[in-house]
TIZA-359268 format. One record per residue (C-alpha): residue number from 0; residue in three letters; chain; x, y, z. Coordinates in steps of 0.05 Angstrom, whole numbers, plus 32768, in hexadecimal, padded with zeros to 4 digits. Layout:
BEGIN
(semi NUM 'ALA' 'A' (X Y Z))
...
//
This chain:
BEGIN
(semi 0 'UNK' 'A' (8000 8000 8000))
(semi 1 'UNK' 'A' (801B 8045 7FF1))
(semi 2 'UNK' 'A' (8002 8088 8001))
(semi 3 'UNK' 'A' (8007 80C7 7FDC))
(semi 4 'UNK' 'A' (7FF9 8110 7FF5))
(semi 5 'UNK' 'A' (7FE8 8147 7FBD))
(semi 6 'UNK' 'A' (7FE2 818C 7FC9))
(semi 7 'UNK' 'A' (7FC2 81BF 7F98))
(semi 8 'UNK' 'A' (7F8E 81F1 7F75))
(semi 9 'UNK' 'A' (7F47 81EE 7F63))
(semi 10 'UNK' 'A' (7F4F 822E 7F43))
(semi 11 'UNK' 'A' (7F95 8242 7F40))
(semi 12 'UNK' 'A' (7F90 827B 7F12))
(semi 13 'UNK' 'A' (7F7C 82A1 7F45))
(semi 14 'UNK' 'A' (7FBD 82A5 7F62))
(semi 15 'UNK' 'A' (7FD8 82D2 7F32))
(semi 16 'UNK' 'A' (7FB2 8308 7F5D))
(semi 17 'UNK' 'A' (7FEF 8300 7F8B))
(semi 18 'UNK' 'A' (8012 8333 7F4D))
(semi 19 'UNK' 'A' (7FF1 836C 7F6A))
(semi 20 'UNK' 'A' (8010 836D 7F9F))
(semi 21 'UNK' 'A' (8046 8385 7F8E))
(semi 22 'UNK' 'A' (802D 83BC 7F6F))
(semi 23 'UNK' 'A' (8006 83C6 7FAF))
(semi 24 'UNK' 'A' (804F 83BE 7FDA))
(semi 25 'UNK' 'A' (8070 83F0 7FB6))
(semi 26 'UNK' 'A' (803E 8425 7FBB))
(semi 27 'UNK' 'A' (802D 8418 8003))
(semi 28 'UNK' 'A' (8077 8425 8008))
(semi 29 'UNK' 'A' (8082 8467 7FE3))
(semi 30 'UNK' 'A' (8040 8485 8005))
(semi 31 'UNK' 'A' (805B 846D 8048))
(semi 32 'UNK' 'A' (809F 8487 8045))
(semi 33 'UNK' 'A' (8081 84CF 8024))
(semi 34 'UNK' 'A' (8049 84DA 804F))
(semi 35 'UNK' 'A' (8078 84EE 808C))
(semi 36 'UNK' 'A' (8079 852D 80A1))
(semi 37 'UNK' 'A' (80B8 855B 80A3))
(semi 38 'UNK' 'A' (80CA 8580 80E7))
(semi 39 'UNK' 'A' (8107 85B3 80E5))
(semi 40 'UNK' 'A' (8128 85B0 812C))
(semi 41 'UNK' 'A' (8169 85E4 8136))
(semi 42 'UNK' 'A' (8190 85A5 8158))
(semi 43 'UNK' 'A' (8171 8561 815F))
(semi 44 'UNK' 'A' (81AC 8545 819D))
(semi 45 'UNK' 'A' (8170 8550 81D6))
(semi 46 'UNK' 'A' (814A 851C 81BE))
(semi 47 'UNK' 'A' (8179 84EB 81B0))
(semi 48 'UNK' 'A' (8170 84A3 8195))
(semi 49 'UNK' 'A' (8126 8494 8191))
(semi 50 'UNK' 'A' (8123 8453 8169))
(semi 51 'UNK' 'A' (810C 841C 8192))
(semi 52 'UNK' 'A' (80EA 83D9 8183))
(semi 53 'UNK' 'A' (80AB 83F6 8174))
(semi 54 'UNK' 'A' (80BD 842A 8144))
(semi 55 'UNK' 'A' (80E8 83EC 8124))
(semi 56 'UNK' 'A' (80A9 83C4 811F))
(semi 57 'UNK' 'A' (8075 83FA 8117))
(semi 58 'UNK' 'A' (8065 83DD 80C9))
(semi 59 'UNK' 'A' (8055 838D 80E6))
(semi 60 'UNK' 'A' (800F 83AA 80E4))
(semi 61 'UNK' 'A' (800F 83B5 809C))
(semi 62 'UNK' 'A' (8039 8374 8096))
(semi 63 'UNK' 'A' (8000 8350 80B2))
(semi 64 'UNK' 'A' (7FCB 836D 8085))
(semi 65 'UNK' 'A' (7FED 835C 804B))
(semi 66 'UNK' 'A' (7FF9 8317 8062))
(semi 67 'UNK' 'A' (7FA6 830D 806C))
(semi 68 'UNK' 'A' (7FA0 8328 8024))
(semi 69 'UNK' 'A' (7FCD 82F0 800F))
(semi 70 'UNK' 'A' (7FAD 82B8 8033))
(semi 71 'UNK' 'A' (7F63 82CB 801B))
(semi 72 'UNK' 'A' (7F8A 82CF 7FCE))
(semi 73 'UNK' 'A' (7F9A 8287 7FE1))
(semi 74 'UNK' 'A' (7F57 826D 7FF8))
(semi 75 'UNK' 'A' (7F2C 828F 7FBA))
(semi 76 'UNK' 'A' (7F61 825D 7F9B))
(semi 77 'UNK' 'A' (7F3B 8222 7FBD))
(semi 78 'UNK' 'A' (7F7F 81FF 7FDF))
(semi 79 'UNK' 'A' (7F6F 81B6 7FD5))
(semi 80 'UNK' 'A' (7F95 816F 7FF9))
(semi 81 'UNK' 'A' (7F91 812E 7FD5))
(semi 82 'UNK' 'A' (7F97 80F5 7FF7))
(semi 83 'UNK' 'A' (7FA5 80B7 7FD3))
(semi 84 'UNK' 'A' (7FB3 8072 7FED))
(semi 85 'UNK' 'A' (7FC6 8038 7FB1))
(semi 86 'UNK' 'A' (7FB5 7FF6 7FC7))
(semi 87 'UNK' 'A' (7FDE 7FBD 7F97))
(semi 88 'UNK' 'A' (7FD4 7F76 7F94))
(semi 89 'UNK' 'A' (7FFC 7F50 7F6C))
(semi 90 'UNK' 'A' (7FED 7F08 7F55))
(semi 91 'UNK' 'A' (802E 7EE0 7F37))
(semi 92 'UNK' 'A' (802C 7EB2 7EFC))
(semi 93 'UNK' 'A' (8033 7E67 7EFD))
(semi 94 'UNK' 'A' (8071 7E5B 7EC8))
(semi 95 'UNK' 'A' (808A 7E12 7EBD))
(semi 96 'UNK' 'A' (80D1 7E13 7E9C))
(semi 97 'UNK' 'A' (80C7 7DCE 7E6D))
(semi 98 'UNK' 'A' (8117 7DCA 7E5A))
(semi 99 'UNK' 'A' (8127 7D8A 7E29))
(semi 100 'UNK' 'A' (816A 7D62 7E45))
(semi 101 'UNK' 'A' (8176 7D36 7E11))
(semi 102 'UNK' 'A' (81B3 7D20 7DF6))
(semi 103 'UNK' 'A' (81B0 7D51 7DC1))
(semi 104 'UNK' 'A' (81AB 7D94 7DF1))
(semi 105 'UNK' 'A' (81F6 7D87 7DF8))
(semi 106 'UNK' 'A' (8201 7D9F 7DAC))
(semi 107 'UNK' 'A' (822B 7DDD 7DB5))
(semi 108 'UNK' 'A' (8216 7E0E 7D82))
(semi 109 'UNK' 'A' (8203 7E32 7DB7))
(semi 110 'UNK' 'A' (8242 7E34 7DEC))
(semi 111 'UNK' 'A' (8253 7E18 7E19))
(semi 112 'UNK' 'A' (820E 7DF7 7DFF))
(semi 113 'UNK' 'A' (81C3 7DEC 7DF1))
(semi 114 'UNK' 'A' (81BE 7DD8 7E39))
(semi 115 'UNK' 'A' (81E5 7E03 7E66))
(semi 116 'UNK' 'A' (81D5 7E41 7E35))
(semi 117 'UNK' 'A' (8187 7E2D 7E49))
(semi 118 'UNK' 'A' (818F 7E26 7E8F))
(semi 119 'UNK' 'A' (81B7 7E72 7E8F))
(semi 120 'UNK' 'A' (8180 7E96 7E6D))
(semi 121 'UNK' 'A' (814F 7E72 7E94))
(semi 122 'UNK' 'A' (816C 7E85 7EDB))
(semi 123 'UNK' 'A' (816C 7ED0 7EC1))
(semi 124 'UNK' 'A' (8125 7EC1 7EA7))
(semi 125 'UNK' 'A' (811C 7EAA 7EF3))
(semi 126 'UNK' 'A' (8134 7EEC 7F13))
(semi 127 'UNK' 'A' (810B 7F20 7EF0))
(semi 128 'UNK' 'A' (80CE 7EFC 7F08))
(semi 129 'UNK' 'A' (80CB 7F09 7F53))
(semi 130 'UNK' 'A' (8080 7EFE 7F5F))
(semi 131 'UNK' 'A' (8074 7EBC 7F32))
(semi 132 'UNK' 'A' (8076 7E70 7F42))
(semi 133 'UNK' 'A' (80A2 7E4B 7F1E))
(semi 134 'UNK' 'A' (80B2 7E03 7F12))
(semi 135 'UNK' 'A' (80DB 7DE2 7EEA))
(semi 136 'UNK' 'A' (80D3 7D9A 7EBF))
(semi 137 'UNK' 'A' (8107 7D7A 7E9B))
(semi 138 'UNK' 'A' (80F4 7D48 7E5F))
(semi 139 'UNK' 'A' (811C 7D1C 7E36))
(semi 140 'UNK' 'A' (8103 7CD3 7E1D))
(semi 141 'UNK' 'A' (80D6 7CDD 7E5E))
(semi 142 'UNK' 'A' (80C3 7D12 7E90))
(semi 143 'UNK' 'A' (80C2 7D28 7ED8))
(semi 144 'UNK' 'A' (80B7 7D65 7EFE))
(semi 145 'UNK' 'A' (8104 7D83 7F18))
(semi 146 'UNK' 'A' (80E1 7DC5 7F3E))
(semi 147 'UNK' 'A' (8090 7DC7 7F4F))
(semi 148 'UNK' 'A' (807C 7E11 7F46))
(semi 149 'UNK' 'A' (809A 7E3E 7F7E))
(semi 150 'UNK' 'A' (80A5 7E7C 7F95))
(semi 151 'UNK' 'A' (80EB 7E6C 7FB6))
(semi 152 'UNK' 'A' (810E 7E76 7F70))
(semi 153 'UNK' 'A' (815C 7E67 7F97))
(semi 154 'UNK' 'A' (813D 7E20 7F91))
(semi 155 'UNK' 'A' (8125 7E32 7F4D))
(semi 156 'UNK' 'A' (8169 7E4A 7F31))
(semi 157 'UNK' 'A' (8191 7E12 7F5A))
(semi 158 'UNK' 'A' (8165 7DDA 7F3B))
(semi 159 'UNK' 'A' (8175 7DF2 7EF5))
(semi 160 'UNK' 'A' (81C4 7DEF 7EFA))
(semi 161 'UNK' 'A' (81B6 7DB0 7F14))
(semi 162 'UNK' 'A' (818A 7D8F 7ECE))
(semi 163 'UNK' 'A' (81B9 7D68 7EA1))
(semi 164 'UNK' 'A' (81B2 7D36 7E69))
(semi 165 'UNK' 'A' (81BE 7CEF 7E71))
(semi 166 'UNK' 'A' (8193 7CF3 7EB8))
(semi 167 'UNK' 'A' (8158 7CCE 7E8E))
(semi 168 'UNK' 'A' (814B 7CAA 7E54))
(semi 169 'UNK' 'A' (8161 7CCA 7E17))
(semi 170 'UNK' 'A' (8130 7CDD 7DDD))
(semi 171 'UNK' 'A' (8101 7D1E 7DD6))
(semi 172 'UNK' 'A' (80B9 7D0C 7DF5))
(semi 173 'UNK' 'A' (809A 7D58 7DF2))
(semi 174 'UNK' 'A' (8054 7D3F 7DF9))
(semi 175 'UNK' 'A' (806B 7D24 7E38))
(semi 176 'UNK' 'A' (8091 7D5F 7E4F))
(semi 177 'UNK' 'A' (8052 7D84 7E46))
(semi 178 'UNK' 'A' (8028 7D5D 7E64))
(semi 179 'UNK' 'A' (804F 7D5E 7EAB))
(semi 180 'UNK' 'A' (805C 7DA7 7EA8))
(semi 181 'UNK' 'A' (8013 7DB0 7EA1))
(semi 182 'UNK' 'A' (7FFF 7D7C 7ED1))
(semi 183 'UNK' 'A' (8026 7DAE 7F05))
(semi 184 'UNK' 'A' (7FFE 7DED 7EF6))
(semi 185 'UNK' 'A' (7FBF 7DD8 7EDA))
(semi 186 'UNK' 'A' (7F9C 7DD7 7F2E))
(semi 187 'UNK' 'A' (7FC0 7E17 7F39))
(semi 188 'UNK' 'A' (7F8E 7E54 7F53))
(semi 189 'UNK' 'A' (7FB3 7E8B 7F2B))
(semi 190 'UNK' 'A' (7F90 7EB1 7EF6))
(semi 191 'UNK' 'A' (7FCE 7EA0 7EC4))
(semi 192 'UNK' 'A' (7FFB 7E62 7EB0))
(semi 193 'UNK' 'A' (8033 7E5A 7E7C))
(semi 194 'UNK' 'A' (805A 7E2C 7E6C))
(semi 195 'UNK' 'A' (8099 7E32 7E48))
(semi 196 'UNK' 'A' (80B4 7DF3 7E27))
(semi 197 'UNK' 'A' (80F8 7DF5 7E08))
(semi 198 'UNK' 'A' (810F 7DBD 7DD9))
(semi 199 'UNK' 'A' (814C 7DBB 7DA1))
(semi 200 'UNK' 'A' (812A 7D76 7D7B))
(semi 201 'UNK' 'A' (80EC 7D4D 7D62))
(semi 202 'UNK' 'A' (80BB 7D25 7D90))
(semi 203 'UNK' 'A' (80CD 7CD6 7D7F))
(semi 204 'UNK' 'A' (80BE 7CBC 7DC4))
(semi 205 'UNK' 'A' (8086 7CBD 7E00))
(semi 206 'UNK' 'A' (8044 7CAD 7E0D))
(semi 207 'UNK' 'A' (801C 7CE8 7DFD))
(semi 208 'UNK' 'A' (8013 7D0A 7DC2))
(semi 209 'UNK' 'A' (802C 7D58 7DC8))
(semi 210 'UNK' 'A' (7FF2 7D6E 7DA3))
(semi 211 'UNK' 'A' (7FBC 7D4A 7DD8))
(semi 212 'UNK' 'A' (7FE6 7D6F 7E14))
(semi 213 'UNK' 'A' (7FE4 7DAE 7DE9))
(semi 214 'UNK' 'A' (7F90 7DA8 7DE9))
(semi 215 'UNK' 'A' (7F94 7D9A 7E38))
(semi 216 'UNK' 'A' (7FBC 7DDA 7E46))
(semi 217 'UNK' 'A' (7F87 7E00 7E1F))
(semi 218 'UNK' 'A' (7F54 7DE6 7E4A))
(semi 219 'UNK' 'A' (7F6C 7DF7 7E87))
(semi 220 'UNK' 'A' (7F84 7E3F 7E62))
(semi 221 'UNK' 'A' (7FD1 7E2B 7E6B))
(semi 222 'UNK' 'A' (7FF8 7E55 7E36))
(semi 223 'UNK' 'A' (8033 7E2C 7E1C))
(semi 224 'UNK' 'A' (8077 7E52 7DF8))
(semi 225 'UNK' 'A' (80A2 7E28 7DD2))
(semi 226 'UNK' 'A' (80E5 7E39 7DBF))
(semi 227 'UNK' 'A' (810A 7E09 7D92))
(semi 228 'UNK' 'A' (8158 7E0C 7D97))
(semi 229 'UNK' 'A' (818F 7DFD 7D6F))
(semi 230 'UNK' 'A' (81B0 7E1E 7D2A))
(semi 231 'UNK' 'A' (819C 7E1B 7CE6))
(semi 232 'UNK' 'A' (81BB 7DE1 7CC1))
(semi 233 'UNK' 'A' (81F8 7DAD 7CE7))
(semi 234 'UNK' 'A' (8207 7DB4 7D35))
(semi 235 'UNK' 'A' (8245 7D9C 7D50))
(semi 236 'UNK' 'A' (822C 7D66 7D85))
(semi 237 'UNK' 'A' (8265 7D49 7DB7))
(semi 238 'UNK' 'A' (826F 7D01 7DC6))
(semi 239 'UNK' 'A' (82AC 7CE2 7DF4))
(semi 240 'UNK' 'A' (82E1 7CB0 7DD9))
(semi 241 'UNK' 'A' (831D 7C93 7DEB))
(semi 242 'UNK' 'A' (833F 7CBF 7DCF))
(semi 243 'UNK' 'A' (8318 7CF6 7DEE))
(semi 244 'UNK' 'A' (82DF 7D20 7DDD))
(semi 245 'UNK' 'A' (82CD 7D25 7D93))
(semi 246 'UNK' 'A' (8295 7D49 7D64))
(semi 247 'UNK' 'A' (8265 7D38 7D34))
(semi 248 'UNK' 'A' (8242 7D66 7D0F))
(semi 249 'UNK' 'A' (81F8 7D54 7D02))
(semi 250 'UNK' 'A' (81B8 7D78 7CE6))
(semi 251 'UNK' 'A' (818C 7D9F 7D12))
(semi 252 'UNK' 'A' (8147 7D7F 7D13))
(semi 253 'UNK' 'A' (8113 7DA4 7D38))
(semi 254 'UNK' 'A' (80C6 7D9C 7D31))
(semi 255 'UNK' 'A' (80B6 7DDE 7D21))
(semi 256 'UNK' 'A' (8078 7DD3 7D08))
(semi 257 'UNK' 'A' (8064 7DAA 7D47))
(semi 258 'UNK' 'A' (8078 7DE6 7D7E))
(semi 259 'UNK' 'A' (8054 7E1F 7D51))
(semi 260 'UNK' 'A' (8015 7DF1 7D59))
(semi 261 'UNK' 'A' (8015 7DE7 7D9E))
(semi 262 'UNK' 'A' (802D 7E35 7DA5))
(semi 263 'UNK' 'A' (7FF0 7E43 7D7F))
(semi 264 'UNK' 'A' (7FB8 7E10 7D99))
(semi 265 'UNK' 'A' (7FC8 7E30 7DE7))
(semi 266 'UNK' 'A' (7FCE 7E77 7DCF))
(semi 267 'UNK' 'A' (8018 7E73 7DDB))
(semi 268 'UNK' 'A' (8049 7E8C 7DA9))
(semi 269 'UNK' 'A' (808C 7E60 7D89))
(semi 270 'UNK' 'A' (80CC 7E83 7D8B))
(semi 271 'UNK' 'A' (810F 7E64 7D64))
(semi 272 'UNK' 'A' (8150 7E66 7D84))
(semi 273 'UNK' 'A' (8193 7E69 7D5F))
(semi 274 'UNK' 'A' (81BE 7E7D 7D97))
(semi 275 'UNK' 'A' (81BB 7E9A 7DDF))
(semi 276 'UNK' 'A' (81B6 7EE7 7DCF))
(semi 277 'UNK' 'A' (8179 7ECE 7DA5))
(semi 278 'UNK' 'A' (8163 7E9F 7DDE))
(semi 279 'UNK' 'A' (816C 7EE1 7E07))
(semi 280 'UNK' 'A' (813F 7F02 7DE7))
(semi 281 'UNK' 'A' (810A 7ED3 7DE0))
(semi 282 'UNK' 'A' (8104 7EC9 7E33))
(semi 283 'UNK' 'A' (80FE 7F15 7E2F))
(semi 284 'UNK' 'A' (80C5 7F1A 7E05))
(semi 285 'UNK' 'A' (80A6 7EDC 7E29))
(semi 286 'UNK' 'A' (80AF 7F0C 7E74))
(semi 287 'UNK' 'A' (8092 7F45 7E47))
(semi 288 'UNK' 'A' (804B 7F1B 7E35))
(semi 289 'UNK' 'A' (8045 7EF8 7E79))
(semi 290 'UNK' 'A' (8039 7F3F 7EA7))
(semi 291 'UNK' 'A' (802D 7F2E 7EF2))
(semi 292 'UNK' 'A' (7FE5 7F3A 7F01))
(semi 293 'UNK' 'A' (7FE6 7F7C 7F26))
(semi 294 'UNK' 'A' (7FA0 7F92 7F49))
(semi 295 'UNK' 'A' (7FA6 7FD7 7F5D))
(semi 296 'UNK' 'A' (7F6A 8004 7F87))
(semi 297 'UNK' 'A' (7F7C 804F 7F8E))
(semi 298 'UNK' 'A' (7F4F 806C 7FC6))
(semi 299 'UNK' 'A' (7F52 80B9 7FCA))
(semi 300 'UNK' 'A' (7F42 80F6 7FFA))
(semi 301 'UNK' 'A' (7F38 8142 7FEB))
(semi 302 'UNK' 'A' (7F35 8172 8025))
(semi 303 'UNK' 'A' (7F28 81B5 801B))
(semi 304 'UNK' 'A' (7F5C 81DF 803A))
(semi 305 'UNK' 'A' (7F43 822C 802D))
(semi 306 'UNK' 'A' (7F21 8231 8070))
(semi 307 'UNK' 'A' (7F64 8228 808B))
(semi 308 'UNK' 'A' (7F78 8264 8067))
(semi 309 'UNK' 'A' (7F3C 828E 8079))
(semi 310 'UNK' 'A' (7F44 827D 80C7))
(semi 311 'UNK' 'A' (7F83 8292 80C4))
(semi 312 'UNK' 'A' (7F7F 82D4 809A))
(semi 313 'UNK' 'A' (7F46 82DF 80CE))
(semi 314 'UNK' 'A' (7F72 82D5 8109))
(semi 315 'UNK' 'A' (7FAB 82FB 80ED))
(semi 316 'UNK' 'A' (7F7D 8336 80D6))
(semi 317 'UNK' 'A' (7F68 8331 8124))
(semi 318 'UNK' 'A' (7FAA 8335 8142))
(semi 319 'UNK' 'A' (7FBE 8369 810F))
(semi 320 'UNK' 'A' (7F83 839B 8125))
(semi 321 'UNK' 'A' (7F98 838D 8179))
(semi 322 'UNK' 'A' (7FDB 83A0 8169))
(semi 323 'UNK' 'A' (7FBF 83E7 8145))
(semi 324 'UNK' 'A' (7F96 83F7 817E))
(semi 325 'UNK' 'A' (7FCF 83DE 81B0))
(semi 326 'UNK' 'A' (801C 83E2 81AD))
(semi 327 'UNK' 'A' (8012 83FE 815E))
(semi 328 'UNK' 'A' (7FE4 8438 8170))
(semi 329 'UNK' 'A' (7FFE 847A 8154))
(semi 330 'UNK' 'A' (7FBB 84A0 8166))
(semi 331 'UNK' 'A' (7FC4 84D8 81A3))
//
């Protein structure tokens, strides 16, 4: 909750009646100083100093009167306080990070590689989402949930360093993927669910068909994003030997046309990835379209202050008039 305090002007074009005062100062000030009259003395050294406080003072009167001119200026102004208090309630976003660790993820056409470059841009994905659950499922030639949805995202980021190939069997079962990243969100009370499922191949494996988990996460309004991964053309994919780690170069095969229809049929969107300032900017655009829910009531409060100004004026215009008929009075 924040509050806000506003001061200003119902009419404030008024206040450019304050300009005549000056006018007013500077002939109050001539006519004062030439309405004295002269007195010729022979020698003026019997009379000696005759300045005292009140002679010092004696224009406070006319002080004050110009000061109650400038408060009831003020309050034909109508003074005005606002008052506002903002009430915001924000509601997070389930995410599920569906990350492919197959065998193939270790191609390093992006460096160090598919993998590790996923799991970076993922963890900064992580941090600019304060108010969100997230979880996190890793697929391969089957599935399994590495992170339920959570706000503690340290656990979030130190389960993702932790997801490498080989943990499963190998093989590309997206259907399945998507299935258990939806099976996490699809109870969840929030008014909005993504999933973002990130794969670098073709689905060859797994018991459900990627299209039938597709038409489950539109019925229980799950948006999925799919990003496909991995460079135009040949790849350079590692494998060990005994004479130590070699390449072979092999042809990118990614199901393009699967991940645009699965984008499409949960009102998603597909994104391509050729390397990680690309796979960058795609997790930005994803945090642009998924905005935190943010409820926000704005209660506000106008008091009208020119009464204060008018009690005052009043007050000073009262003291002003004592002190004319008191220690100000100049008539015998």
């Amino acid at each position: 909750m924040a509050m806000f305090n506003s001061f200003s002007f119902l009419y404030p074009q008024y206040l450019f009646l304050l300009l005549i005062l000056v006018p007013l100062i500077a002939w109050y000030w001539f006519f004062k100083s030439k309405r004295k009259t002269p007195v010729t003395y022979s020698q003026i050294n019997a009379f000696g100093e005759r300045k005292n406080w009140r002679i010092r003072l004696r224009y406070f009167p006319d002080v004050l009167r110009l000061c109650v001119v400038i408060l009831l200026i003020i309050s034909v102004a109508r003074p005005q306080s606002y008052w506002r208090t903002m009430e915001s309630d924000k509601e997070g976003i389930d995410i599920v990070l569906t990350i492919d660790i197959s065998s193939s993820m270790l191609a390093e056409d992006f460096k160090p590689n598919r993998l590790e470059a996923a799991k970076t841009v993922a963890k900064d994905f992580v941090k600019k989402r304060p108010d969100d659950n997230i979880g996190i499922v890793a697929f391969a030639g089957e599935s399994f949930t590495q992170c339920p949805p959570t706000m503690d995202h340290a656990v979030v980021e130190e389960l993702l360093d932790k997801l490498t190939t080989g943990s499963i069997d190998d093989g590309t079962a997206i259907g399945d993927g998507l299935a258990t990243a939806i099976n996490r969100v699809k109870d969840s009370k929030t008014k909005s669910k993504a999933i973002i499922l990130l794969t670098d191949g073709m689905n060859n494996i797994g018991s459900i068909d990627p299209l039938m988990s597709a038409e489950i996460a539109k019925k229980f309004n799950i948006r999925v994003y799919t990003i496909g991964v991995g460079k135009n053309g040949l790849a350079p994919f590692p494998y060990d030997t005994p004479f130590g780690r070699q390449y072979q170069y092999a042809e990118v095969q990614i199901d393009e046309k699967l991940l645009k229809e699965i984008a499409k049929e949960t009102n998603g969107k597909y994104f391509r990835s050729t390397n990680k300032k690309s796979l960058e900017t795609i997790f930005g655009d994803i945090d642009k379209m998924e905005k935190t829910v943010v409820d926000t009531t704005i209660f506000e409060q106008k008091s009208e202050l020119g009464i204060f100004f008018i009690l005052i004026a009043m007050l000073v215009l009262v003291v002003e008039e004592l002190l004319r008929r008191t220690i100000f009075n100049t008539k015998p």
